[in-house]
N, C-alpha and C positions, 0 to 999 in steps of 0.2 A: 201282345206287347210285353207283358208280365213272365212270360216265358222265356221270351228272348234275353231278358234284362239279368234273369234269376241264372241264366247259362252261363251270359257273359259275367256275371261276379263268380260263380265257380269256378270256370275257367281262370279267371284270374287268384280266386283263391288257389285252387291248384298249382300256376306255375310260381305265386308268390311261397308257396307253403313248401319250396326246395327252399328255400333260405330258413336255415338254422337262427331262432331270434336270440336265442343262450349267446352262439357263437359270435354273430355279432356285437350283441350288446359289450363283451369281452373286448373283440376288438377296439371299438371306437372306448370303452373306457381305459385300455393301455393307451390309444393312442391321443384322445384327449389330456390322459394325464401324463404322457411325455411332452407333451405342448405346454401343459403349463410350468413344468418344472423349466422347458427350455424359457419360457418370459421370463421367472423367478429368476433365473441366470441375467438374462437380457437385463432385468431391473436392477441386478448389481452390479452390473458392470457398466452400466451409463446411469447412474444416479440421477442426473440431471434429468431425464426421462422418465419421470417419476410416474407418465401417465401408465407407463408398462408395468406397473404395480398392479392399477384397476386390470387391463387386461388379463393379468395372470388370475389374476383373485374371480374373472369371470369364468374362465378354462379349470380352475380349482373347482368353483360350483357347479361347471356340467361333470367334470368328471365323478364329482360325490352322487350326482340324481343320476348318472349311467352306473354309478357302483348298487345306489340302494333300489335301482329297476334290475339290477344283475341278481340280488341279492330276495327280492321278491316272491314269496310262493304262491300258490296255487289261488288261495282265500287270503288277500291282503284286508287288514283292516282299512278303514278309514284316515286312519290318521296315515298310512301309511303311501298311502295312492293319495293324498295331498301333499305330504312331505316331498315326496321322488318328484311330483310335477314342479314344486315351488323351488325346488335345488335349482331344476335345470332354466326355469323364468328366471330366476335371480340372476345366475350366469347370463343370459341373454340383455339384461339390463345393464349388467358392468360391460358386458362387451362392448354395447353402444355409447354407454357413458366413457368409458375410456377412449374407443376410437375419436368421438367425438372432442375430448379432451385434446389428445395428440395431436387433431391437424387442427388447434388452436380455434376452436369454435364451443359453444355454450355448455354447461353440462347437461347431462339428460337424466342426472340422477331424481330430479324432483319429481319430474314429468315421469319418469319409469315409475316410479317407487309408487306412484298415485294409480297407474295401472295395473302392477303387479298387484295392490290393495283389492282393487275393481276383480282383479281376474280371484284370485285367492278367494274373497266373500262368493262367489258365482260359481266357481268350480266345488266348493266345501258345501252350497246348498243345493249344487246337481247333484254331488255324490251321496248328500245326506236325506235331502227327499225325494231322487229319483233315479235309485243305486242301480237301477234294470238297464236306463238306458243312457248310453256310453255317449252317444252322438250330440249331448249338449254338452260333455265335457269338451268334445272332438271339436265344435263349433267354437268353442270358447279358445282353448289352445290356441286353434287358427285365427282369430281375430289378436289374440296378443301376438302372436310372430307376427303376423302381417302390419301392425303399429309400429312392433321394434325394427324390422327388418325396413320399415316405410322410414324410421328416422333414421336409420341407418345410410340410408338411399341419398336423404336429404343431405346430410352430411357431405356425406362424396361430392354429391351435386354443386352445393355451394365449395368446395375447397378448393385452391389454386394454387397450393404447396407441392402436392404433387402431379406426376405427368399425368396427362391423359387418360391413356393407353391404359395406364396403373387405374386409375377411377374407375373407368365403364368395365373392367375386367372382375372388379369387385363388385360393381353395381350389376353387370351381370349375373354374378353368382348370388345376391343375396335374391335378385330377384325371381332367380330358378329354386333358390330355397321356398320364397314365399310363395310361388307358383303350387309347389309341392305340398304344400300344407293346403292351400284354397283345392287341390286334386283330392287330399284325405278326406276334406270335406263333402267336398263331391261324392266319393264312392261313396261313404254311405248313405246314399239315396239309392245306389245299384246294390250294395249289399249291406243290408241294415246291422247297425252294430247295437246290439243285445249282449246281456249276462248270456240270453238264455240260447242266443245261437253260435255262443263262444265265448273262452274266458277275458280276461280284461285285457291280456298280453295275450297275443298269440302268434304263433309263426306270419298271417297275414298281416299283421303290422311288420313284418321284416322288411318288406320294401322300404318304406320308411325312414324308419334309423339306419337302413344303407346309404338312402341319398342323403341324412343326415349326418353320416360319417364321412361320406365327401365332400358335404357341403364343409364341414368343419376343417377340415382336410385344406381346403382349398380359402378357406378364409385364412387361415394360419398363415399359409404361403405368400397370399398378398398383403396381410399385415408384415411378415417378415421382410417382404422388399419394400413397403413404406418405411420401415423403421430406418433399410439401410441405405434409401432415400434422404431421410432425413438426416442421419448421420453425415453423406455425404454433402449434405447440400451447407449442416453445421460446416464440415470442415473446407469447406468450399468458402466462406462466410468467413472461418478464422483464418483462415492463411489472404484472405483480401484483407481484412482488420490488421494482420501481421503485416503486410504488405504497406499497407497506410503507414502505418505507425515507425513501420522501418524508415519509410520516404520522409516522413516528419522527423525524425530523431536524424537523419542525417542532415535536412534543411535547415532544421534548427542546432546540429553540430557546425556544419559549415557555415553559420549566421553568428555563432559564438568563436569557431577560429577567426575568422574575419574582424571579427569585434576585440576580439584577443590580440589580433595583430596590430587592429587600428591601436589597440590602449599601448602595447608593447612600443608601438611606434610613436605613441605623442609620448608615453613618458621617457624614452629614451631624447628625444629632441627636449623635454622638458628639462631632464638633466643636465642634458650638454649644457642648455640655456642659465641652468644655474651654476653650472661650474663657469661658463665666458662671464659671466655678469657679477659672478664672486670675486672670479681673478681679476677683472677689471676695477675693482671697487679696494683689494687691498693694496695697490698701488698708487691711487690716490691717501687712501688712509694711510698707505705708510709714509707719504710723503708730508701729509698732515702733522702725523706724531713726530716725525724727522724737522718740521718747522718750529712746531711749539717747543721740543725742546731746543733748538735754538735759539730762540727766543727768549728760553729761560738763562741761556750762559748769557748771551749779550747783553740783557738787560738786568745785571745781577749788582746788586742784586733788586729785583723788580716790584714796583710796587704794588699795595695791596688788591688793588681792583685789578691789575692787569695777572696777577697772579692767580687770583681765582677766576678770572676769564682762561688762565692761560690751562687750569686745572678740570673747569667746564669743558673744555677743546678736548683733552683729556682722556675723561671718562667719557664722551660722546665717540670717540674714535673707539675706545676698549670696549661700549656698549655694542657698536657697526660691528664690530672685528666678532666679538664672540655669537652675535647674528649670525653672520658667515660662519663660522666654526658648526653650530647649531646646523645649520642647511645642511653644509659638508657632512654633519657625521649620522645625516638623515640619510642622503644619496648613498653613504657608506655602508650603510647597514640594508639598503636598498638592493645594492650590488652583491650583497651576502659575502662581504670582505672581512674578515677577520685575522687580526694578528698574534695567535694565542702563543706566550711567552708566561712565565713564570711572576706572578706578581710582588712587589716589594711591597708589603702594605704602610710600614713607616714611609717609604721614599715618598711612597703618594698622597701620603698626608703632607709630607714638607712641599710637592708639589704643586696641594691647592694651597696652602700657605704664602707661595709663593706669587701665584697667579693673585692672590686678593692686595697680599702687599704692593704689587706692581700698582693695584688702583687707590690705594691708600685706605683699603678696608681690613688689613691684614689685622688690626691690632683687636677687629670687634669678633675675630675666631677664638675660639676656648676648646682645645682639644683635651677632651676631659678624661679619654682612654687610648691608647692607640696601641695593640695588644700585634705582635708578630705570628703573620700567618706562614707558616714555611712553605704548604703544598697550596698553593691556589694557582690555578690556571686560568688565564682569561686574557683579554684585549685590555693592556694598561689605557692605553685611549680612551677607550670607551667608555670604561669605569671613570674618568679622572673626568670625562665629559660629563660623567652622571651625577657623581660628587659637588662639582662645579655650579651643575645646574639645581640642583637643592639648596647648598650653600646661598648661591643667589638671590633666589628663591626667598631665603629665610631673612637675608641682611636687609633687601628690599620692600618688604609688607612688616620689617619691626620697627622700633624706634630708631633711631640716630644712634646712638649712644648705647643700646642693648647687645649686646655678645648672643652669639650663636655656638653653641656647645654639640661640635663633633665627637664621635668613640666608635672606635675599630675595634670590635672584638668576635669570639666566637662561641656558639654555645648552639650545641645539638646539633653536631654536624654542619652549620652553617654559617658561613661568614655572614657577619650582621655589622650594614654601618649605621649607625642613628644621626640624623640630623635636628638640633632642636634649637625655637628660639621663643622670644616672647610677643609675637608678632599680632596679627589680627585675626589669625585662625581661618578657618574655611565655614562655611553655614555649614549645620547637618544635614540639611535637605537636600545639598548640592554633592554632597561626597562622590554620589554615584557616577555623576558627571566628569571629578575633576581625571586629566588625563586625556581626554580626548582632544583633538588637534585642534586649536584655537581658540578653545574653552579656557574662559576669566569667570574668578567667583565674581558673585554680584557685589560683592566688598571691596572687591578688587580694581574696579574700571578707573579711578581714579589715578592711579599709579602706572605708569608706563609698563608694556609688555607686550608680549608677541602671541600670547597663548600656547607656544611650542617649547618648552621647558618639560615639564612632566612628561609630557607626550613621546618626547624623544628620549628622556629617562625610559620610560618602559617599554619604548621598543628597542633600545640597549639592553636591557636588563632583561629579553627575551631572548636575545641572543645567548645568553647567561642562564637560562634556564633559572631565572631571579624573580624577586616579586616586589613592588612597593604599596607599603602600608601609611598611609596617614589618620593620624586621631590628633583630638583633641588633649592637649598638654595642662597638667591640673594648675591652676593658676595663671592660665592663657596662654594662647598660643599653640604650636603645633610642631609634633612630631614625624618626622620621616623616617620611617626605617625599612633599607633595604634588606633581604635575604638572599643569598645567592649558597647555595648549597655545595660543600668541598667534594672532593679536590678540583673543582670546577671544570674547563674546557680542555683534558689531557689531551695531549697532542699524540699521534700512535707512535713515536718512539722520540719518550724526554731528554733523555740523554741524547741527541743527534741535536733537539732545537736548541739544549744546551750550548752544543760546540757551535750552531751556527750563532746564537746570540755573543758568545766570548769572541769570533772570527769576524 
């Protein structure tokens, strides 16, 4: 039987001892280390794949233990034939750790690192107490491939990111690699591997790192279509998330047109609603103030109670009317109507002078400066609306008896009017508030009002590209001052609105 056994390992040394082990080892370490430079790429250009980092960094460590087995002479020391075996283990463990990473399951660096410990102490004291013979190195080798290559297996096993097909094709190949190793172990029992009946490399280890350079070969390949599995299945994945995201942002575009239309459509009806119910109300009001002053000729001249009844009637009508004015020149600035003309800034101070006379408050105005602006452009309306509504503002929260001190002037490029009186001022803590639509300071509820004064001041005065400022006035009281910046709302050819305003 011993005869038989001793042929057939001849035989097999012979036909394995045409493979050149120099020549190969070259190859598989060009083409290892083409493989890993091609991950190193792969890892830069999908970042996100961060797991393709480990695997390059695994194909990095076989190709350095095929360089320093390349690199190997005749009488390797010790340290050197531990080195070259621990290169290419290390590489075997990122490989698994990485794949492992990629198709989203546990790491295996813990677990590796604890065996590659185990194998490293066990091969370092086969080489150091029993340097003659090679077959417990051989033994040990094979038991760590067949652990990594067994979690390797596992891996696949459990995955279900990729297809099938792609699994058992990989799980094929690892398992013909592990097969090949438990065969190395095998031979030698047919042909015993000694120092002394060959060196530690020999051409009969060529078999070997051939099916090793295929097997690597062939593992590269199917990680490369897992990755562009993965890639596709990402992009497969974003363009469905695109796809959602699209259908929502048009849902919710068309849930906002819709909503835009509905608001488009009540405030339009709410308009109408205020212009029919304004013009309905200054017809009675005018008919009002058209009675009381008849009242005042016929009964003339009339006595003291019916004349301040008659003067109550009055300002109750003047209060109603500049309500509607207020609304009106809310809808108007609504409408983005504007009437820009050249302003007279004297005429429009005789113009609020006039409006306060009419209610017999004209005499408590003080116009303290009223300084001619030549270039201002803007909506006389508007402004005189905004003037009016300060003015007011001031005569109503001051004493009876106290003057409100107007002044038109300019200074730093901008028209500046001040409104000031000696009134009950605003609280500090409320400033932020005042201006917002229907907002009364807390000082203020006793005294009649609408809340819509400031409110429509400043959105006047935004048409105006303007601003209002109120503080506290030293000695009591409160300051307004507006800023509207020259030559304010030019029309694109002045000369034209000229001739149309003379025409």
């Amino acid at each position: 039987m011993m005869p038989v056994r001793l042929a057939l390992a001849l035989r097999m040394r012979d036909q394995f001892g045409m493979l050149d082990l120099k020549t190969l080892l070259l190859l598989e370490f060009c083409t290892t280390s083409l493989q890993a430079v091609a991950w190193l790429l792969a890892w830069r250009s999908w970042r996100h794949l961060y797991q393709l980092k480990v695997i390059a960094a695994g194909f990095v460590a076989i190709a350095l233990g095929l360089l320093l087995l390349l690199q190997r002479g005749p009488d390797p020391s010790l340290f050197r034939i531990v080195l070259d075996n621990m290169m290419i283990k290390i590489g075997l463990v990122l490989l698994a750790d990485g794949m492992a990473r990629f198709l989203g399951q546990p790491s295996f660096l813990r677990i590796g690192t604890i065996f590659l410990a185990a194998h490293f102490v066990f091969w370092s004291l086969a080489a150091a107490f029993f340097p003659a013979d090679l077959a417990l190195r051989i033994h040990a080798s094979t038991a760590f491939t067949v652990v990594m290559m067994g979690l390797m297996i596992r891996t696949l096993y459990l995955d279900r990111t990729q297809p099938g097909f792609l699994r058992w094709i990989t799980i094929t190949l690892l398992a013909e690699y592990m097969g090949a190793s438990l065969l190395q172990s095998a031979l030698v029992y047919l042909y015993p591997a000694t120092v002394q009946n060959g060196p530690v490399l020999s051409n009969i280890n060529a078999w070997y790192f051939f099916q090793g350079h295929l097997f690597i070969t062939g593992f590269f390949i199917c990680l490369l279509f897992m990755v562009g599995m993965r890639l596709s299945m990402d992009l497969r994945d974003r363009n469905s998330a695109l796809a959602r995201e699209v259908a929502e942002r048009k849902r919710l575009e068309d849930e906002l047109s819709a909503s835009l239309e509905s608001e488009k459509s009540a405030r339009h009806e709410q308009r109408q609603l205020v212009r029919m119910v304004s013009h309905e109300f200054r017809t009675p009001l005018a008919a009002i103030r058209y009675a009381s002053g008849m009242l005042e000729v016929i009964l003339e001249p009339p006595r003291e109670a019916v004349a301040k009844r008659l003067r109550g009637i009055d300002e109750a009508v003047s209060r109603m009317t500049k309500l509607i004015d207020r609304f009106f020149a809310e809808e108007r600035q609504v409408d983005g109507v504007l009437e820009v003309e050249e302003v007279d800034i004297p005429r429009l101070a005789r113009q609020v002078q006039h409006h306060f006379e009419q209610v017999g408050l004209g005499s408590r105005l003080c116009f303290a400066h009223v300084e001619e602006v030549p270039d201002y452009w803007g909506d006389v309306e508007m402004l005189r609306t905004v003037v009016v509504n300060l003015v007011d503002n001031a005569l109503k929260y001051s004493p009876k008896e106290a003057a409100v001190e107007i002044a038109f002037f300019t200074r730093n490029r901008l028209l500046t009017i001040e409104v000031s009186d000696r009134g009950i001022g605003i609280p500090a803590n409320e400033h932020s508030h005042v201006g917002r639509r229907f907002f009364r300071a807390s000082n203020a509820r006793t005294t009649s009002g609408s809340g819509l004064g400031l409110h429509n001041c400043l959105q006047l005065l935004g048409y105006h590209e303007g601003s209002l400022n109120l503080r506290h006035r030293e000695g009591g009281g409160t300051t307004a001052t507006v800023r509207l910046p020259l030559p304010g709302l030019l029309p694109e050819n002045p000369e034209k609105s000229e001739e149309d305003a003379l025409a």
